[in-house]
Structure formats: structure tokens, C-alpha cells
N, C-alpha and C positions, 0 to 999 in steps of 0.2 A: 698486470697479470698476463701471462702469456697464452697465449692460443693455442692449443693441441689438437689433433682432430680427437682426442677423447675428451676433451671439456665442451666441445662443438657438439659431439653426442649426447652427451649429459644433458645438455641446453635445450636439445631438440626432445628427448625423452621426456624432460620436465616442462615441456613447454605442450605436447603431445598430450599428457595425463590428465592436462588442468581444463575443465570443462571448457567446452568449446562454445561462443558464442558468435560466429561465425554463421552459423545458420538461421540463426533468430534475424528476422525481418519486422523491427517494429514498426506499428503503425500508432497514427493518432487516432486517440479517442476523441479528442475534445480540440474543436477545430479554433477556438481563441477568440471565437466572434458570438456564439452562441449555443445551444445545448441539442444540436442534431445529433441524433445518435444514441439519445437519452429519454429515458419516460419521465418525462416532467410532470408532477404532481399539479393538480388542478388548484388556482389560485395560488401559482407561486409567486413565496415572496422572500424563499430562504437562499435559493443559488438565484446568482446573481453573474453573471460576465461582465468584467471589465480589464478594456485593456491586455485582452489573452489570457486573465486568468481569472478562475475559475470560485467565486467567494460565498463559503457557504456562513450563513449569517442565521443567529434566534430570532422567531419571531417575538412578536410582546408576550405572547402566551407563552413562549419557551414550548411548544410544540414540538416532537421528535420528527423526524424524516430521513430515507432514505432515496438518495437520488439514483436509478439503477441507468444501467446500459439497458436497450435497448436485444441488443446480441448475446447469446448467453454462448458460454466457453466451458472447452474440456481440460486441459493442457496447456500452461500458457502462462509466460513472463511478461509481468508488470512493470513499467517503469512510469516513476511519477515523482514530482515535487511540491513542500508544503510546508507551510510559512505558520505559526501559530500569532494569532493578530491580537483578541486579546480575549480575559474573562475565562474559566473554567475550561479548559481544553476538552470534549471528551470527543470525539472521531473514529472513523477507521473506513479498512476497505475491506466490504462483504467480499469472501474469494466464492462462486458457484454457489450463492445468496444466502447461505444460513453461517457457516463460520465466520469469520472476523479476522481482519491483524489490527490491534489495537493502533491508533493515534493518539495520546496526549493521556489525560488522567483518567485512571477506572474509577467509575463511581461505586462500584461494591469494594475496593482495595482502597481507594482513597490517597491514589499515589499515582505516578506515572507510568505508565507500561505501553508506553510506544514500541511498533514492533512485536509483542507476544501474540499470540492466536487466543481470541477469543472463541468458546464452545460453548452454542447452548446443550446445559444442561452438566456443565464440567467448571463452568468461569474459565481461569488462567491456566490449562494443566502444565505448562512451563514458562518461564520467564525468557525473554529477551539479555543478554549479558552487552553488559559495556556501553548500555543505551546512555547512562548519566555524561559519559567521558566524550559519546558522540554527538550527540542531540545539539543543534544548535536552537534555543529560545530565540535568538531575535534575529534569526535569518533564514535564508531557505535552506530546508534538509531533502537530499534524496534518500528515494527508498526502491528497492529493486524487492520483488516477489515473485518468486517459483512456485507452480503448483505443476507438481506431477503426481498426474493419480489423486492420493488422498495425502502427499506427503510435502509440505508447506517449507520453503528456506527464504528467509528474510536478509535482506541484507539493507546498511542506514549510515548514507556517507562512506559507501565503498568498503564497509565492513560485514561480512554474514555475524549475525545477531540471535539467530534461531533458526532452529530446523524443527520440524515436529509431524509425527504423519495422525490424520484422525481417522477414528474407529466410524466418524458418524455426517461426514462431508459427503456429499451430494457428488454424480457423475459430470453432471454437465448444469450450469448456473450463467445466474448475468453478474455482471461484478456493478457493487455500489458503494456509493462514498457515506457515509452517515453522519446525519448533523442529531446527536442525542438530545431529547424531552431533558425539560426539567433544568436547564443550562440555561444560562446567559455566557456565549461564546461565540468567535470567532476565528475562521481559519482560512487559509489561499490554501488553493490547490493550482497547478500548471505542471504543462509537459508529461499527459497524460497518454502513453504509450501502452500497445499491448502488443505481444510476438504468440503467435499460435504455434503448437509443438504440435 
């Protein structure tokens, strides 16, 4: 293909348009040694560190939990990875503590809906697209999430999967990872980043 200064404009135009992540400054959340940073529930026995990462485990009672930050956010991309280990998937990450992006299967759908926003008081008002085609089962998956405002975009293996904005999202929250009651499951989580906008 030959070079033109009009195809060099082009390049620049379409390289200019496409959100810029240039600015984002991620930091870690979760330092791979242990859980500073984090409101660790009394008598824990469900997160667990090993090895840098991050394993959230049922207790025998199958007990529900959420593990929160410490720091609560307005604005601001997530980057994170997570390994599905074994037994009934159900997960996810509270964005500003009461919505959800699902991880692994819903127990009211009875399927998988990694990636969708879950709402209380709504369940799933959209689905995630093309999660079956990206989702790795027996490896690690990234997952990047944007919140600006009230208005949620997912993206899972380098693919945007959902966007959705809520009527009923919180201004400013802690973000948490959820180990769901009523399960016998497991899941890794590592390389737990967050960028403030």
C-alpha cells in the first residue's frame, strides 16, 4: 500500500477519535501478598491470597460475601483478571456498591451472564453479546469496566460486550468482588487495577 499524506491523515483522524487511554493511570488494588486496601469480613475464611492471586473460595455453609475496597470511587476504569476454578460459577464486581457486572452463572437466569450489569430491582436489563465466543472456562479472562456517571461499558478479552447506563447507580461507592450464598464454587481473581477519571 502506498503512503500518501492523505492516507497519513486518515490514520491520524481515526487514531484521534478512538478513546484515549493515554490518560488513565492504573493503579493496584490488590498488592498479591495480602488484602490491604480491603474491608475483610470478620472470621475470614473465603478470600484467601496465594501466590499473587486473589481466591475467593464457599465456605461449608456456602455463606454469601462481599469483599469491598476500602476506598470508594466516582469515575473510574477497572482492569482485572479471573480464572473460573470450579463448581457453580456465580461472581461479580459491585461498581459504587449496589449494581453489579455479572461473573459466571445467574442464579435467577440459570445461565451464564458474564459481563451484563446486574440491578437490583431490574435483574439483567441487557445482556452482554459474544460472551459464549470469548469466555475462556479453563483460563484466565480479562475484563476492563468503565463507569462514567451512571453509564457502565464492559469489555472481556479485549472485546466491548456491553454498555448500559442506570436510572438507579449510586454517585460515588466502594467496588466489590462477590463470592454468592447458596454455591459451592470457586474463582481466582489477579491484576486488580483501577484508573480514576
Amino acid at each position: 500500500m502506498k503512503i500518501t499524506p492523505l492516507s497519513l491523515a486518515l490514520v491520524f483522524a481515526l487514531w484521534s477519535a478512538s478513546p484515549s487511554r493515554a490518560g488513565e493511570k492504573l493503579e493496584s488494588i490488590f498488592n498479591g501478598k495480602d488484602l490491604s486496601g480491603w474491608k475483610v469480613p470478620a472470621d475470614n475464611i473465603w478470600y484467601l491470597v496465594n501466590n499473587g492471586i486473589l481466591q475467593l473460595r464457599s465456605s461449608p455453609d456456602k455463606k454469601g460475601s462481599v469483599l469491598w475496597t476500602e476506598k470508594e470511587f466516582s469515575n473510574f476504569v477497572m482492569e482485572l483478571e479471573f480464572k473460573f476454578i470450579s463448581g457453580t460459577i456465580d461472581s461479580g464486581v459491585h461498581v459504587k456498591s449496589d449494581d453489579q457486572i455479572q461473573i459466571g452463572i445467574s442464579g435467577s437466569l440459570k445461565r451464564d451472564m458474564t459481563a451484563s450489569p446486574y440491578i437490583p430491582g431490574k435483574g439483567y436489563p441487557v445482556e452482554a453479546e459474544g460472551v459464549k465466543e470469548l469466555l475462556e472456562l479453563d483460563d484466565w479472562n480479562h475484563m476492563r469496566i468503565e463507569v462514567r456517571g451512571m453509564e457502565y461499558a464492559v469489555s472481556l478479552n479485549g472485546k466491548k460486550v456491553m454498555t448500559y447506563k442506570s436510572e438507579s447507580g449510586k454517585e460515588k461507592g466502594p467496588v466489590g468482588l462477590q463470592l454468592h450464598g447458596d454455591r459451592d464454587m470457586a474463582i481466582d481473581y489477579r491484576n486488580l487495577k483501577i484508573a480514576e477519571l
